[in-house]
C-alpha positions as CSV (number, residue, x, y, z in Angstrom):
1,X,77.6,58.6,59.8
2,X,78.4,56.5,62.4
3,X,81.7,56.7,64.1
4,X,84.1,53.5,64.0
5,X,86.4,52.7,66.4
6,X,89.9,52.8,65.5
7,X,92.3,49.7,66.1
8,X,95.5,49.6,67.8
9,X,97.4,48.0,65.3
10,X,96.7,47.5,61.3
11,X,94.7,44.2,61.2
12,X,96.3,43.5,57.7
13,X,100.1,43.4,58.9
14,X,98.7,41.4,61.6
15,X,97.7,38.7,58.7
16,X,100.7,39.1,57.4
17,X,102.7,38.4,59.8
18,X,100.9,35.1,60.3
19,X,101.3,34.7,56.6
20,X,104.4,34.5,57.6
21,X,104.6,32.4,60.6
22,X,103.0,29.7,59.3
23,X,105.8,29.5,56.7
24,X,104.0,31.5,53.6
25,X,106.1,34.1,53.6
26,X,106.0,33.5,49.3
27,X,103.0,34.9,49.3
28,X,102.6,37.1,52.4
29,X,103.5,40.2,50.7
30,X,101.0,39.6,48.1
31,X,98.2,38.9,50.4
32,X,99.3,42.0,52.3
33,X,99.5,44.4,49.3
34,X,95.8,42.7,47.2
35,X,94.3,43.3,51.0
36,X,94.9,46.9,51.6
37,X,93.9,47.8,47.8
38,X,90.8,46.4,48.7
39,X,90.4,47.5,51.9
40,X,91.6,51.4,50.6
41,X,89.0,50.8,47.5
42,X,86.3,50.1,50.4
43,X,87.5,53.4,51.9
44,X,87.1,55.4,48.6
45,X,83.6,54.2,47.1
46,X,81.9,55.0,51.2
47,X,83.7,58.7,50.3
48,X,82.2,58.6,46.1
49,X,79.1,57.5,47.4
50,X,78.8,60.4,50.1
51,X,79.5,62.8,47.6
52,X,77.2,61.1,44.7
53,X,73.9,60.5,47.2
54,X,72.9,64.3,46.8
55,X,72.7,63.5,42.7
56,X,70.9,60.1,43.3
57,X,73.7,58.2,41.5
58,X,76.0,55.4,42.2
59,X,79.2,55.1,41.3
60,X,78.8,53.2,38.3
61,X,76.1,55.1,36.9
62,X,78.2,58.5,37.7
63,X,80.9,56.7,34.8
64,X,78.2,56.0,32.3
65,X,77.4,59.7,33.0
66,X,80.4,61.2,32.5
67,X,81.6,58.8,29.4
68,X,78.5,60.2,27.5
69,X,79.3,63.7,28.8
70,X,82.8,63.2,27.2
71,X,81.6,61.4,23.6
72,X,81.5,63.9,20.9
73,X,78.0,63.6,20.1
74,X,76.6,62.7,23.6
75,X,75.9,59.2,22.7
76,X,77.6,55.7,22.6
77,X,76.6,52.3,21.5
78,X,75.8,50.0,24.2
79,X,78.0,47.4,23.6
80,X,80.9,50.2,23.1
81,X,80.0,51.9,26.4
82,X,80.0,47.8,28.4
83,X,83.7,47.8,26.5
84,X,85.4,51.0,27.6
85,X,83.6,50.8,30.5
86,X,85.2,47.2,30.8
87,X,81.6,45.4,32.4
88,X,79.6,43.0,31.3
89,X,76.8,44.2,29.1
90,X,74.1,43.3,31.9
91,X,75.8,46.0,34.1
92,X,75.0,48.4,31.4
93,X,71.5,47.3,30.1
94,X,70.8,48.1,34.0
95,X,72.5,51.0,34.6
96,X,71.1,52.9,31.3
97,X,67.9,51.6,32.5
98,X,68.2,52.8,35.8
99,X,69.3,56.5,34.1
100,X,66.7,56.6,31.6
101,X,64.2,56.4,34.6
102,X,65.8,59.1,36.1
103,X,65.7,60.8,32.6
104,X,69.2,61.4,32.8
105,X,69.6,59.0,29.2
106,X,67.5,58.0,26.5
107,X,67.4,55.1,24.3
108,X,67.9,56.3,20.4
109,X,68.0,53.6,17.7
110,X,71.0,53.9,15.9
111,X,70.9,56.2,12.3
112,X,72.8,54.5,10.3
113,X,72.8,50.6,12.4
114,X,69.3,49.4,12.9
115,X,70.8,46.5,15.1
116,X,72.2,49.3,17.7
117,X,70.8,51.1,20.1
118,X,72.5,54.1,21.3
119,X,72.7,55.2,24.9
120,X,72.0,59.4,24.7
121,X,72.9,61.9,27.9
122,X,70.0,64.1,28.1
123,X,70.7,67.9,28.9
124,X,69.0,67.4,32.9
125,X,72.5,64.2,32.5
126,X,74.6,66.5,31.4
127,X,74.2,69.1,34.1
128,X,73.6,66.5,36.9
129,X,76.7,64.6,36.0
130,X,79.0,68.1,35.7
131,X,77.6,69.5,38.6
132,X,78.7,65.4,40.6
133,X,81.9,66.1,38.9
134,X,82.4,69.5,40.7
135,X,81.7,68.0,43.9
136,X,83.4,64.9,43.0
137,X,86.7,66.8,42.4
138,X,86.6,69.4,45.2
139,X,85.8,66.3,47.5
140,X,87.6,63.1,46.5
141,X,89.8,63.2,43.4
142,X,91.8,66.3,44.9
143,X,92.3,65.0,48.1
144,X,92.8,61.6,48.5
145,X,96.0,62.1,50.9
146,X,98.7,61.2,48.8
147,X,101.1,63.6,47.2
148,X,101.6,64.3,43.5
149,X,103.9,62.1,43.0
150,X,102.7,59.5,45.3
151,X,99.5,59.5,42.7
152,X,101.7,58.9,39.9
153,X,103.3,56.0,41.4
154,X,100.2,54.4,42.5
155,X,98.8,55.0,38.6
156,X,101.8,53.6,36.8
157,X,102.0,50.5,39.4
158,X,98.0,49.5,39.2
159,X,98.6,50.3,35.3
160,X,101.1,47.6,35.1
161,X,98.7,45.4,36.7
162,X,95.8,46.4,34.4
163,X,98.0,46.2,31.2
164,X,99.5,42.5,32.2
165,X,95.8,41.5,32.9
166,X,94.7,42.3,29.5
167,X,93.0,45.5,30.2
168,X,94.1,47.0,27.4
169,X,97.6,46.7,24.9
């Protein structure tokens, strides 16, 4: 990995003190705070995607993964796994396509609904995808340099911000 060079200052209170200056100081905390939660998400998917390259699996696919991994029966409809997943259902179609080459997840018509397919983990998923958790959660999720409490915070803020977008009731 290449080494970046580290600033002098933080580029984003830069902006927003500019923001500021130039008399937008209405929205200058906004721009600050939607800027560093990009910028952080930028700093946690390079770390996800470090950790997932050994299992050949992005991000996305690692979700799909783990959401059959959790269904009781190891299999979802599509169009349930696009909703709880909350993408579009061309995201899906491509990412169980993707997995299904990898043999990771099969396509199963649906016993009961011959207008569904299903999406089903295959046992070589299920172990790839528990064995990316482990390494997922010894490398990221428990150490993402905020406290306990700071997590919580941080979950029940963004949560406000998912709920009032519609994300879910």
């Amino acid at each position: 990995m290449r080494q970046r060079r580290t600033l002098g200052f933080d580029p984003i209170d830069e902006a927003r003190r500019q923001w500021i200056d130039r008399g937008w100081q209405d929205a200058a905390g906004g721009m600050a705070a939607l800027t560093s939660i990009i910028r952080v998400e930028q700093l946690l998917m390079a770390r996800v995607e470090e950790a997932l390259a050994p299992f050949e699996l992005t991000f996305a696919r690692y979700e799909l993964l783990v959401l059959l991994d959790f269904s009781r029966a190891g299999a979802l409809p599509m169009g349930k796994l696009g909703a709880r997943l909350q993408v579009h259902p061309a995201s899906v179609t491509n990412a169980v396509d993707r997995l299904e080459a990898q043999a990771l997840v099969e396509r199963v018509a649906h016993p009961d609904d011959g207008r569904t397919t299903l999406a089903t983990i295959t046992s070589t998923g299920r172990r790839r995808v528990r064995r990316a958790t482990a390494v997922l959660n010894e490398a990221v999720f428990s150490d993402l340099g905020w406290s306990e409490r700071d997590l919580r915070d941080l979950f029940r803020i963004l949560r406000k911000l998912r709920r009032g977008a519609g994300d879910f009731d």
